[in-house]
N, C-alpha and C positions, 0 to 999 in steps of 0.2 A: 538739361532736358536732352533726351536721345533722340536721332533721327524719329525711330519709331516711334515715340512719345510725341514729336511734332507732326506729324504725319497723321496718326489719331486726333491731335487736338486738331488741325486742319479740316480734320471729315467730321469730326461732331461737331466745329463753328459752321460748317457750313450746312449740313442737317439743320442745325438748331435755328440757324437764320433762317432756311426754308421753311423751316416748318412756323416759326413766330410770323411770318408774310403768311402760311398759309391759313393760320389760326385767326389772324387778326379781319380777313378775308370772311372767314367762317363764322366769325362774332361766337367763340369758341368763349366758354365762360373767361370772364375777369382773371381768374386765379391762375388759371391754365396758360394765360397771354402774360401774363408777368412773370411768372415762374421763367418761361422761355425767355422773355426778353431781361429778364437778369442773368440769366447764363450768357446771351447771344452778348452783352454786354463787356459783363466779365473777358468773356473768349477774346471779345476786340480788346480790348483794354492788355491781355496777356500777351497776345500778339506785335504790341510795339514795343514790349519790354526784351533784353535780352535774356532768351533762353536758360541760362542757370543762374538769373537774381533769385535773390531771397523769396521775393514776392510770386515768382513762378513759381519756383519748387514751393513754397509752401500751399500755393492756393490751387494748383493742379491738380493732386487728388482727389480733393472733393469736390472742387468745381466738377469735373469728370464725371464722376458719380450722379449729382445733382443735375447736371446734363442731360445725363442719357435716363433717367427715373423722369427729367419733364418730356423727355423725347418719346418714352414710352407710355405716359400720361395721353402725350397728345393723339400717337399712333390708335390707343386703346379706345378713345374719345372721338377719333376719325373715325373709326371700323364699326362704331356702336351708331355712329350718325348714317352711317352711309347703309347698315344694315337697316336700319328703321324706314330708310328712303324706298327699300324693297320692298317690303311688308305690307 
């Protein structure tokens, strides 16, 4: 795993743990809180391992992906909540 590659996983565990406290706060549907908190999981789990095992490079890409799709789930699911609180 490259700098850069850790440095991005760094901002989207920590995104993702923000956002699984802020969802869980928000009684944000079921599916939506566990989807996060199996990434925020995963991310820990990645993070004690060293950087170019197996187990990284294999589950980092999609972890990644799958990350930042619950990340934008939740953002998309905030904005629809928070617009309706206006209305």
């Amino acid at each position: 795993m490259t700098t850069d590659v850790s440095l991005e996983l760094g901002h989207v565990r920590r995104e993702i743990r923000t956002a699984l406290e802020l969802a869980v706060v928000a009684l944000a549907p079921f599916d939506l809180i566990e989807r996060l908190a199996a990434a925020a999981g995963l991310l820990e789990a990645l993070v004690e391992l060293p950087p170019r095992s197996p187990p990284v490079l294999a589950l980092v890409p999609k972890l990644t992906e799958r990350a930042k799709a619950a990340l934008a789930d939740w953002q998309s699911w905030q904005s629809e909540r928070l617009t309706k609180g206006k209305a």
